[in-house]
LOVEX-323603 format. One record per residue: x, y, z of N, C-alpha, C, CB in turn; residue number from 0. Coordinates in steps of 0.001 Angstrom, whole numbers, plus 500000, padded with zeros to 6 digits. Glycine has a CB too. Example, Ala and Ser with C-alpha at 12.3 -4.5 7.8 and 13.67 -1.06 7.14 Angstrom:
% LOVEX-323603
[[513190,494310,507800],[512300,495500,507800],[513200,496700,507800],[511308,495527,509046],0]
[[512850,497750,507080],[513670,498940,507140],[512900,500030,507870],[514084,499402,505725],1]
END
This chain:
% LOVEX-323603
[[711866,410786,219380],[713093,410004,219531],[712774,408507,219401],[713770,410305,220902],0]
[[713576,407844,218838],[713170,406297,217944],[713694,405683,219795],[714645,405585,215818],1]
[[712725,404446,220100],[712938,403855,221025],[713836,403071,220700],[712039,403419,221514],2]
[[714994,402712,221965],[716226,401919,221531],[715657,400296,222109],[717910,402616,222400],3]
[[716283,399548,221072],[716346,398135,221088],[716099,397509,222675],[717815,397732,220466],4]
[[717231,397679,223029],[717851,397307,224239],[717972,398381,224975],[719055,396696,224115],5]
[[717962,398588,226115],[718496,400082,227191],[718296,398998,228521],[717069,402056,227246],6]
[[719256,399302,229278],[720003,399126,230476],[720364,400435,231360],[721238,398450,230072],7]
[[719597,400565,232151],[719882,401409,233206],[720093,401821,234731],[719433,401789,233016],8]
[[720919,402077,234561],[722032,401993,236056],[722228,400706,236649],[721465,402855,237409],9]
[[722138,399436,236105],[722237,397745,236803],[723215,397936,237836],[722860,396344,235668],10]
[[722771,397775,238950],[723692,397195,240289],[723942,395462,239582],[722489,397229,242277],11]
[[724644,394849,239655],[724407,393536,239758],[725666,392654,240051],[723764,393151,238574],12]
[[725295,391186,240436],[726874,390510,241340],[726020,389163,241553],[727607,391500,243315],13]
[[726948,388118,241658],[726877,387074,241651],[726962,386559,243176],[727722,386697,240749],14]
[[727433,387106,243587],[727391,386956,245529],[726701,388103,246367],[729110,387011,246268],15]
[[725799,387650,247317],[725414,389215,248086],[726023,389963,248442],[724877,389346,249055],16]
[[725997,391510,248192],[727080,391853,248693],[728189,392417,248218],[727356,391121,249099],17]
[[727924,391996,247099],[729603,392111,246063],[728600,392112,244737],[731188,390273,246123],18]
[[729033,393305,244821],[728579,394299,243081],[729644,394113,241938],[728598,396346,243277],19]
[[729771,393182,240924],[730125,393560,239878],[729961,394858,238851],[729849,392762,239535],20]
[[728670,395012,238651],[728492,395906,237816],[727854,396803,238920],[727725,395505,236506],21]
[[727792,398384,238903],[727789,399490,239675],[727270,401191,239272],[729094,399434,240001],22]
[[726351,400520,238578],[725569,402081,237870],[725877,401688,236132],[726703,404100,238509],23]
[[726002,400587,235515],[726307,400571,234118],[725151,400738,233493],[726963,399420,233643],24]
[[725503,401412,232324],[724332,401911,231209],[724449,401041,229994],[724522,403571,230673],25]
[[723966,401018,229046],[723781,400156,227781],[722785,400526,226651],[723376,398854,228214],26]
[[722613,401287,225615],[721617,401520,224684],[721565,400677,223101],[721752,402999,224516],27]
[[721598,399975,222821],[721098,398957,221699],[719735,399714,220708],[720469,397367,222626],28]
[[720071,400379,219402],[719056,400530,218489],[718918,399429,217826],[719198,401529,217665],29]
[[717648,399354,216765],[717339,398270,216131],[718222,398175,215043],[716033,398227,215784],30]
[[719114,397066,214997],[719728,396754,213650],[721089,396807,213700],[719308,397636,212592],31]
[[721341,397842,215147],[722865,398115,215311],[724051,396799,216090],[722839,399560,216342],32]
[[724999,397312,216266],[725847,396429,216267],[726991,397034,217420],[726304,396169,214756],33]
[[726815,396497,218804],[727664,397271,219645],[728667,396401,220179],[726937,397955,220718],34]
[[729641,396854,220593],[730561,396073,221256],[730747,396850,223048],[732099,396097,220162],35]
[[731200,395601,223570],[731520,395645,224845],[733166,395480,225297],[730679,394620,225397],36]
[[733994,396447,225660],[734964,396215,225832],[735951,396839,227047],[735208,396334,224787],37]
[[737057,396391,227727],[737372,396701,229080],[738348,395569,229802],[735999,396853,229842],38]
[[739348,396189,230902],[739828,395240,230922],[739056,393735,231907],[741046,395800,231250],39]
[[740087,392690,232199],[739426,391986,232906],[739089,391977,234384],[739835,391161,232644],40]
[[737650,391451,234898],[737026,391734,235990],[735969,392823,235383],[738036,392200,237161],41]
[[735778,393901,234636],[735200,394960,234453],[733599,394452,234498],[735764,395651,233166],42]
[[733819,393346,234293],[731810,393583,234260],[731278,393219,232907],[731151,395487,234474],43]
[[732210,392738,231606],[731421,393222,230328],[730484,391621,230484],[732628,393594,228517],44]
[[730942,390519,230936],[730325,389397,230753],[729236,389231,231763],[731241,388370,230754],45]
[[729368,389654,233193],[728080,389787,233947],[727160,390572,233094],[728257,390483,235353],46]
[[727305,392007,232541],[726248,392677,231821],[725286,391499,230893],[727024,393862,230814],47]
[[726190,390752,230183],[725287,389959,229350],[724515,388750,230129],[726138,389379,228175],48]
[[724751,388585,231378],[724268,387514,232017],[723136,388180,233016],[725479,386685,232734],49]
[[722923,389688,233217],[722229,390100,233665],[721145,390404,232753],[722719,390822,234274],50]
[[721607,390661,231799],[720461,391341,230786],[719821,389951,230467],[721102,392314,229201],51]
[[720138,388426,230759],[719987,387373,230143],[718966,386186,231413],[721660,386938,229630],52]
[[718965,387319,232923],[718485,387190,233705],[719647,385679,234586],[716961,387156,233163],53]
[[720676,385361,234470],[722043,384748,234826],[722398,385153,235803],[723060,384884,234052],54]
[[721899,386400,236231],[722884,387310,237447],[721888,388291,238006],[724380,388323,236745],55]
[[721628,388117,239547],[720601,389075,240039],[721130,390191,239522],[720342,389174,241561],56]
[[720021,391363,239214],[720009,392914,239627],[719395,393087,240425],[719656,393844,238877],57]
[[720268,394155,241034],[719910,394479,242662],[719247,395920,242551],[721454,394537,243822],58]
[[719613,396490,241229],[718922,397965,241268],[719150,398067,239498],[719930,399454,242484],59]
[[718413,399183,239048],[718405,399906,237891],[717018,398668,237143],[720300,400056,237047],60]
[[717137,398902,235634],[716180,397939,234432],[717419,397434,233723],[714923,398927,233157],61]
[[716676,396747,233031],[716750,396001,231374],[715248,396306,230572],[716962,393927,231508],62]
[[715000,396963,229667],[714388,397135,229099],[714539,396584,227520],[714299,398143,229448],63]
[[713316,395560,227111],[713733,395441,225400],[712480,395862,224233],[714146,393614,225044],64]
[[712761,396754,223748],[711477,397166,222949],[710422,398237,224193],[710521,395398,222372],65]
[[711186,398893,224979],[710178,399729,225877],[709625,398707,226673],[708983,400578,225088],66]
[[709717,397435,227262],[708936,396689,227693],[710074,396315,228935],[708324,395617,226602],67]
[[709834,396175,230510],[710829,395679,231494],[710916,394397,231653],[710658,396132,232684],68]
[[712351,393490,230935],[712461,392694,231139],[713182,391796,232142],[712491,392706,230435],69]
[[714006,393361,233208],[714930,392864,234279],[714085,391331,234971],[715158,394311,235583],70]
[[715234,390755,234895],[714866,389627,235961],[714308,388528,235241],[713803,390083,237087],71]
[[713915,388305,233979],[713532,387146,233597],[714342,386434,232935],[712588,387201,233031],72]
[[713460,384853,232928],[714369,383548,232747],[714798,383864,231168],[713418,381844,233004],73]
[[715854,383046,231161],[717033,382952,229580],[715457,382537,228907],[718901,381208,229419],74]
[[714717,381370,229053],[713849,380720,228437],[712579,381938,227913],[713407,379502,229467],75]
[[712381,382458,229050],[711219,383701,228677],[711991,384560,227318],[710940,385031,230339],76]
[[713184,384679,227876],[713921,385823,227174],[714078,385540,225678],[715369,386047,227811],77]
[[713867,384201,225331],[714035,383606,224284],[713191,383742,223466],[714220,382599,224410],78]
[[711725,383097,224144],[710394,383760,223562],[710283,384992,223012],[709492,383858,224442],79]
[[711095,385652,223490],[711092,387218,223323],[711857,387573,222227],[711642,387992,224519],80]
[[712379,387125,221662],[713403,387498,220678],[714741,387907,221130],[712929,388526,219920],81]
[[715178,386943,221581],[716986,387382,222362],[717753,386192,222059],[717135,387606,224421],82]
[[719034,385807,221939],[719824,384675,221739],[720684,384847,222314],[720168,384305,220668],83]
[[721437,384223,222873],[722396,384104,224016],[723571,383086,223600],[721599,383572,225378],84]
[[724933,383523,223412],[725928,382316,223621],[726936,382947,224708],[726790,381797,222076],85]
[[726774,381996,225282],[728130,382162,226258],[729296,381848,225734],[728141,381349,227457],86]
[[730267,382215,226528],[731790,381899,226011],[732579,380283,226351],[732778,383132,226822],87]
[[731698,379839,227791],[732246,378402,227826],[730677,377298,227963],[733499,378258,229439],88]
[[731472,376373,227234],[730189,375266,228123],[729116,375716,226712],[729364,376004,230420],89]
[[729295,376549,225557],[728330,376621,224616],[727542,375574,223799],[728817,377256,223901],90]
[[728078,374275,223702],[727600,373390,222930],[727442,372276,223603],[728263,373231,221900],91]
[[726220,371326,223176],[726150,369575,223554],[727080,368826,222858],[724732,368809,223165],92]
[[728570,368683,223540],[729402,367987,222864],[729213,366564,222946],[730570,368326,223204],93]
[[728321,365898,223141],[727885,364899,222957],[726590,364443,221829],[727730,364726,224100],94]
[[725797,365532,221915],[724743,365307,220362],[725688,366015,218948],[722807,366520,220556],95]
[[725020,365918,217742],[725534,365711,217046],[725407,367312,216833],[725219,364613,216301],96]
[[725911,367873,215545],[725870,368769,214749],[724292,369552,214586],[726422,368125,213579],97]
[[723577,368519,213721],[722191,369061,213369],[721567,368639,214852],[721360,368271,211829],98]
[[721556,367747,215768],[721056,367761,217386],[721009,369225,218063],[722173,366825,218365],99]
[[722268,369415,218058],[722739,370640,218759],[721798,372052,218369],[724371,370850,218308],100]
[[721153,372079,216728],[720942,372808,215886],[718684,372865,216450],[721776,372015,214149],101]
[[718854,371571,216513],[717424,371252,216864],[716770,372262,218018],[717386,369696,217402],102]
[[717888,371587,219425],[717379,371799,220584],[717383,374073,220244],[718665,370788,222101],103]
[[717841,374862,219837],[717777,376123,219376],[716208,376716,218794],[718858,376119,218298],104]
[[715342,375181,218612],[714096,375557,217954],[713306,374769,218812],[713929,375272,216371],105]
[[713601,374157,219788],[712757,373266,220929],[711334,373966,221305],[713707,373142,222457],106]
[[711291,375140,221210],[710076,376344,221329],[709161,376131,219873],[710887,378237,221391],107]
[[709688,375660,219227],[708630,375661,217729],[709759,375009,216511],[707988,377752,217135],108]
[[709546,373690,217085],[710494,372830,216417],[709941,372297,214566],[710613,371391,217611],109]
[[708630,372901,214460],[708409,372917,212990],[708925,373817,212128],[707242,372993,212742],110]
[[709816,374770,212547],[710636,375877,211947],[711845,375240,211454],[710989,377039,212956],111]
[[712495,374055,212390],[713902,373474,212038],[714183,373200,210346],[714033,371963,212883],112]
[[713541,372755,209852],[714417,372944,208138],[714290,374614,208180],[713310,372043,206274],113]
[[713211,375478,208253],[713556,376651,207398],[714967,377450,208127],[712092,377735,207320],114]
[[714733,377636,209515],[715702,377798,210101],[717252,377330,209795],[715283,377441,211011],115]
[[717385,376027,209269],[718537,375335,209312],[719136,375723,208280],[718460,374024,209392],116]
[[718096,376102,207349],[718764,376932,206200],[719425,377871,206155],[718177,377321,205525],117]
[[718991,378817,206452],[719465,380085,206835],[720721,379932,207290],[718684,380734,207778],118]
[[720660,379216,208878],[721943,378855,209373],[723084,378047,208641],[721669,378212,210414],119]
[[723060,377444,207973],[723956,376759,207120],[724434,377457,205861],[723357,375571,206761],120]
[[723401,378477,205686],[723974,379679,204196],[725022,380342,204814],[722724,381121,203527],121]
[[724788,380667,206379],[726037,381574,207211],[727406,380628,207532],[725379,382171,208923],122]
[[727039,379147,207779],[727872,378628,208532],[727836,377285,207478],[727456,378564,210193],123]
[[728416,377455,206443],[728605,375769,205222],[728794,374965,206339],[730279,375503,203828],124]
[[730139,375211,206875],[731087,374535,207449],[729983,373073,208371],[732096,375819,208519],125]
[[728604,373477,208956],[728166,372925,209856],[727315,372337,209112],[727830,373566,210895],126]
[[726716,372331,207581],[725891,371507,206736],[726762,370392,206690],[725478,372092,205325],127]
[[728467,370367,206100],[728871,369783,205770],[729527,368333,207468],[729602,370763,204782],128]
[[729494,369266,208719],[729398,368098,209979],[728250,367798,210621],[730181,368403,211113],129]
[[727168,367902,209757],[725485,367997,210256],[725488,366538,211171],[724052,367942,208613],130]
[[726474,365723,210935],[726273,364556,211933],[727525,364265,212401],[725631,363268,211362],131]
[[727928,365323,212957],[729252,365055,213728],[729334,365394,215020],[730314,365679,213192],132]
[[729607,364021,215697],[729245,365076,217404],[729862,366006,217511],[729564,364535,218892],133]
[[729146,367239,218147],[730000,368599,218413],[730984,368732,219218],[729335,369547,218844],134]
[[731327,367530,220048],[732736,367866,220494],[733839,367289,219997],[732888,367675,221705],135]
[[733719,366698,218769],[734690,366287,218132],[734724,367355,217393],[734650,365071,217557],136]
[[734452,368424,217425],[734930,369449,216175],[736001,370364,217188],[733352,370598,215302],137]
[[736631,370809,215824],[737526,372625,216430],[736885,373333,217271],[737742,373938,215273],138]
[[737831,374101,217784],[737600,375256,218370],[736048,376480,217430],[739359,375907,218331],139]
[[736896,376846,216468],[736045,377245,215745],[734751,376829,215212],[736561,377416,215114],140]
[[734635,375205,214915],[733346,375291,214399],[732531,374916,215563],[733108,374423,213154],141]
[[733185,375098,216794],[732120,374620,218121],[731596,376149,217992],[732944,374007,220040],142]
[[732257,377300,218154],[731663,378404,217926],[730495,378707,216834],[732619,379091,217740],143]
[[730731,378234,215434],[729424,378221,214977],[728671,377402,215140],[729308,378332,214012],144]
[[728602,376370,215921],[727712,375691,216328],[726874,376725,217322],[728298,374429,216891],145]
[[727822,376940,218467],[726774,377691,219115],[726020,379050,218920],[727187,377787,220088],146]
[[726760,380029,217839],[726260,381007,217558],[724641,380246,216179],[727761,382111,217000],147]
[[725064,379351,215672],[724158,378893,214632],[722702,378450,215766],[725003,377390,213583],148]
[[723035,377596,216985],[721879,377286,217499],[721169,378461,218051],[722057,376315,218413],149]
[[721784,379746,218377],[721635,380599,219078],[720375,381174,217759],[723122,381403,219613],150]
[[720690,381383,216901],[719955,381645,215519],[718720,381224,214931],[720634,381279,214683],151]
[[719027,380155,215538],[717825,378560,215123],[716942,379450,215531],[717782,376674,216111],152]
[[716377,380294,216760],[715119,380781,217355],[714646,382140,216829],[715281,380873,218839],153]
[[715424,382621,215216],[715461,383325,215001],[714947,385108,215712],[715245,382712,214246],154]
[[716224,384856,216312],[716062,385959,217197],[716357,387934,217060],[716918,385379,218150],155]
[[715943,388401,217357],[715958,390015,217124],[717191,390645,217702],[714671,390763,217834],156]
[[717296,390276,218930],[719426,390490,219577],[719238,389249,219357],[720296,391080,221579],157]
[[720843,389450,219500],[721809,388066,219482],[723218,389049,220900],[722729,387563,217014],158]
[[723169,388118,221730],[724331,388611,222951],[725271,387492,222635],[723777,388613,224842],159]
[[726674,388008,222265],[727676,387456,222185],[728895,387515,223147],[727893,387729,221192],160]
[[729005,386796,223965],[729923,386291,224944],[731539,386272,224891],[729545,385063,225063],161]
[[732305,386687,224188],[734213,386747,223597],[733433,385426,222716],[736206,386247,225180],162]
[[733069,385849,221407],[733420,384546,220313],[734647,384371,219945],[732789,384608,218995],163]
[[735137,385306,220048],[736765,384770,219693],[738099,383989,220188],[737284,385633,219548],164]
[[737547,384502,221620],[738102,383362,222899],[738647,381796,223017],[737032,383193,223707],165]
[[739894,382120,222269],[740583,380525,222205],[740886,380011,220768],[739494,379331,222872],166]
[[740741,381169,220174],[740195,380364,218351],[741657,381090,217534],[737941,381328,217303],167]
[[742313,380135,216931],[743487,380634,215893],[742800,381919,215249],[743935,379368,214572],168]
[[743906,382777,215164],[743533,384014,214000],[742692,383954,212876],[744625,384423,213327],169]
[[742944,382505,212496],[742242,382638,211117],[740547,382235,211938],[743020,381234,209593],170]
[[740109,381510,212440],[739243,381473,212891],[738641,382628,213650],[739396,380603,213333],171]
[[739069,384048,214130],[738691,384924,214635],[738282,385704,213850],[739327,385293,215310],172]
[[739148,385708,212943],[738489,386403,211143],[737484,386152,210637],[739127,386072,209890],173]
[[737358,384574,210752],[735690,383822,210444],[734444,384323,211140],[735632,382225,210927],174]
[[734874,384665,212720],[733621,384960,213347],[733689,386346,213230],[733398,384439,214789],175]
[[734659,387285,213546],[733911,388242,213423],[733622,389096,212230],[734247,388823,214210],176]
[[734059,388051,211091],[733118,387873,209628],[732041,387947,209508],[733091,386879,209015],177]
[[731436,386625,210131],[730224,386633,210151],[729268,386914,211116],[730051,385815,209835],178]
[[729881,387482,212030],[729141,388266,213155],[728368,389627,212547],[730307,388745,214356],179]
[[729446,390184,211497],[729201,391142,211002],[727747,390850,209687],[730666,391613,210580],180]
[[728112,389512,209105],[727094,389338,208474],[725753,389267,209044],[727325,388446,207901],181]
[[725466,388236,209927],[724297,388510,210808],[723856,389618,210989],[724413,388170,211895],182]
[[724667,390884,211352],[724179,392163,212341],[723159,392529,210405],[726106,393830,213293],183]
[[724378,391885,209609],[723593,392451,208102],[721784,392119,207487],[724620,391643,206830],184]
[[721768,391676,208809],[720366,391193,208124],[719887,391392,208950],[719982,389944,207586],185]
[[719866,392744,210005],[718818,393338,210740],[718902,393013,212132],[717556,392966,210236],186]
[[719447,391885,212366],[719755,391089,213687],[720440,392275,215035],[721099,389709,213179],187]
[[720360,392964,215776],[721090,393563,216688],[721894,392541,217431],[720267,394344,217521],188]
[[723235,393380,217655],[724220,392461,218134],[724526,392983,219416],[725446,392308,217250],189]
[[724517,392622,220989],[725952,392837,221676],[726946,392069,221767],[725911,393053,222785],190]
[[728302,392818,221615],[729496,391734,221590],[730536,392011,222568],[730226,391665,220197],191]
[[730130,391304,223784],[731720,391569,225161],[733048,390825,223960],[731493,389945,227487],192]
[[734162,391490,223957],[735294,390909,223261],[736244,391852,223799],[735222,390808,221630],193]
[[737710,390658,224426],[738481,390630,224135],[739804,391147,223436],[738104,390245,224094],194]
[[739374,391065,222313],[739847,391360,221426],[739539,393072,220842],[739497,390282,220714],195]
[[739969,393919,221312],[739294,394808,221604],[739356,395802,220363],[739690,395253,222864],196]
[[740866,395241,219883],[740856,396397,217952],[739983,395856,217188],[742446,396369,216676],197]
[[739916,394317,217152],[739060,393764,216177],[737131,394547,216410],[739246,391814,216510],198]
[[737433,394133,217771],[735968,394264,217838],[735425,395745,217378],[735523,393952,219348],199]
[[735939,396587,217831],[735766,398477,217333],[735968,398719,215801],[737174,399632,218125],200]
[[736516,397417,215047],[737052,397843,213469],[735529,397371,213032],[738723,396803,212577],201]
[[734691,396195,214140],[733189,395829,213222],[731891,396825,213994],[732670,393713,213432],202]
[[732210,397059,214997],[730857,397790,215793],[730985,399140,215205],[730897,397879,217683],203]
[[728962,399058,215278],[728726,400777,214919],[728821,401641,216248],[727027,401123,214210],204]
[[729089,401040,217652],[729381,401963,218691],[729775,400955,219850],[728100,402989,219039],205]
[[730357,401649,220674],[731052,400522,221763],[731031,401651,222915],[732931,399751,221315],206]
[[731396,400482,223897],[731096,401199,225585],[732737,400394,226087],[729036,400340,226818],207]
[[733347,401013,226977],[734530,400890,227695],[733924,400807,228972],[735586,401999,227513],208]
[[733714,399484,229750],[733200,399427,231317],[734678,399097,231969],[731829,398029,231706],209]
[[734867,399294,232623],[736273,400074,233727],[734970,399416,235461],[736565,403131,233362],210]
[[735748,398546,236062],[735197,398304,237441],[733446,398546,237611],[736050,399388,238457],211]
[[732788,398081,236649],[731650,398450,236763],[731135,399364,236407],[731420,398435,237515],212]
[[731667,400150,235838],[730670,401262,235178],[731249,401823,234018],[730325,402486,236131],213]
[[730438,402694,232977],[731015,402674,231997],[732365,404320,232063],[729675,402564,230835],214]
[[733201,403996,231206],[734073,404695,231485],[734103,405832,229843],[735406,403638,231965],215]
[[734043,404856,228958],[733615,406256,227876],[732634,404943,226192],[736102,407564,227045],216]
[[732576,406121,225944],[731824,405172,224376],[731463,406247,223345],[730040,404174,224714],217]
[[731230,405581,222568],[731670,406231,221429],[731629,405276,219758],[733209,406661,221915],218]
[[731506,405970,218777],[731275,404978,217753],[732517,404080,217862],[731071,405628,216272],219]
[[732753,403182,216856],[734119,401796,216849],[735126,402708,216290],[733896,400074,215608],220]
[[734869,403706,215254],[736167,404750,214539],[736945,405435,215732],[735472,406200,213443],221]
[[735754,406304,216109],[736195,406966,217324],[736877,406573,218587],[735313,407396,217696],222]
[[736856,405224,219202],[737316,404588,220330],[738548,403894,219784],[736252,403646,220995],223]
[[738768,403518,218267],[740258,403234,217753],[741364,404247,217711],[740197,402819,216422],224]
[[740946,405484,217308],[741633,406936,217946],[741570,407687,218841],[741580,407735,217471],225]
[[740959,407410,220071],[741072,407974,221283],[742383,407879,221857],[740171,407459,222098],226]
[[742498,409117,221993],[744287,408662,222860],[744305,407817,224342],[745258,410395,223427],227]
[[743205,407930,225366],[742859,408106,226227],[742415,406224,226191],[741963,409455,226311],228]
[[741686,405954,225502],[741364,404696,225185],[742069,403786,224741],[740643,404687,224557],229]
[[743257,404186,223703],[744539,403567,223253],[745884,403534,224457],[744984,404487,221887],230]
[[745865,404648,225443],[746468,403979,226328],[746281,402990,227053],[746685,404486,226858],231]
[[744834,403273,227663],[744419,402543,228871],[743961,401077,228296],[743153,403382,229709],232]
[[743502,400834,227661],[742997,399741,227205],[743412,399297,226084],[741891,399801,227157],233]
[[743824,399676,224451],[744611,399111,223528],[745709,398983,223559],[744544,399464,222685],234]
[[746489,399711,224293],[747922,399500,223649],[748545,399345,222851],[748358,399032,223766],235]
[[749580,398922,222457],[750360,399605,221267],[749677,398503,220099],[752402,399586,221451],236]
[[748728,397434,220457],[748462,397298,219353],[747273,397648,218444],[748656,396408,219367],237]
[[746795,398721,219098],[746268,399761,218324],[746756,400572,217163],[746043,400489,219056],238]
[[747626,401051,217363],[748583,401875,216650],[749328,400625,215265],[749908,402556,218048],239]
[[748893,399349,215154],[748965,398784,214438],[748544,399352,212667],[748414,397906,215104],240]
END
């Protein structure tokens, strides 16, 4: 049996003593794949990524990446390791510039920054062309590829994605999870907590439904768009779109 990417097993975990967010949740990540996280709100999908990211004690179960236990270590270790992290708020130095923002992503081996920057700018024009624009003078959207692009800079093996879509006009939600999908295309493993919960199942090769902490069902992205059971409780009628 091929060892999975990522595996998460049984995480107690919570941000206050005492008080368990997540409550026996599971998580399996193969190499290359592309999962989504989805559920309503409170469920846990954004602690999971802050636990696996070492953000949020675990109080019980692993994080495992590559067969190796990584519960409990720093974002910075985790980085070394091949992991990338964007959160959903607070993602960018809206005060350094464009290519600044792009730098500090390679601060670990900052002689990589042109080859790196390349790459990132073949995915994201948009940020060659504000390479000196402070990042908080930009959109909604291109603050998002800012931070998914720095997240990249460390060319990383996962990439944990936080609701990229969170706040961004339609047409900009199209953009990311465009190119979310492109990334996963070049081998990159993705998790993606979203929101947006048809979009996200129309790009993942499998998704998990966490319900109060634990997972409630999963299943490939085809399969969880026709679940009746899943289209009540959690899509609603705009599933049936």
């Amino acid at each position: 049996m091929t060892q999975p990417k990522v595996l998460i097993e049984s995480i107690t975990a919570g941000y206050l003593p005492g008080i368990d967010i997540l409550t026996g949740a599971n998580l399996e990540v193969a190499a290359g794949e592309l999962v989504g996280i989805i559920g309503p709100n409170g469920a846990g999908k954004s602690t999971m990524l802050k636990a696996l990211v070492g953000l949020v004690p675990v109080r019980s179960g692993n994080v495992f990446l590559d067969g190796a236990d990584i519960t409990g270590l720093k974002a910075h270790d985790l980085v070394s390791r091949g992991i990338g992290y964007v959160p959903q708020n607070n993602n960018v130095f809206p005060r350094l510039s464009v290519e600044e923002n792009l730098e500090m992503g390679v601060y670990l081996s900052p002689k990589r920054f042109a080859e790196r920057c390349e790459v990132v700018v073949d995915l994201f024009p948009r940020l060659g062309e504000r390479r000196k624009q402070r990042a908080g003078s930009l959109s909604g959207g291109e603050r998002q590829m800012v931070a998914m692009g720095r997240a990249l800079m460390a060319d990383p093996a996962v990439l944990l994605l936080d609701e990229p879509s969170a706040g961004l006009s339609p047409l900009n939600q199209d953009l990311v999870f465009e190119r979310t999908k492109a990334i996963n295309s070049t081998g990159v493993s993705i998790i993606m907590v979203e929101q947006n919960a048809n979009a996200c199942l129309q790009i993942c090769d499998r998704a998990y439904v966490l319900d109060q902490g634990r997972n409630a069902y999963t299943g490939t992205g085809a399969e969880l768009l026709v679940d009746p059971k899943v289209i009540e409780l959690y899509l609603g009628t705009l599933a049936r779109n």
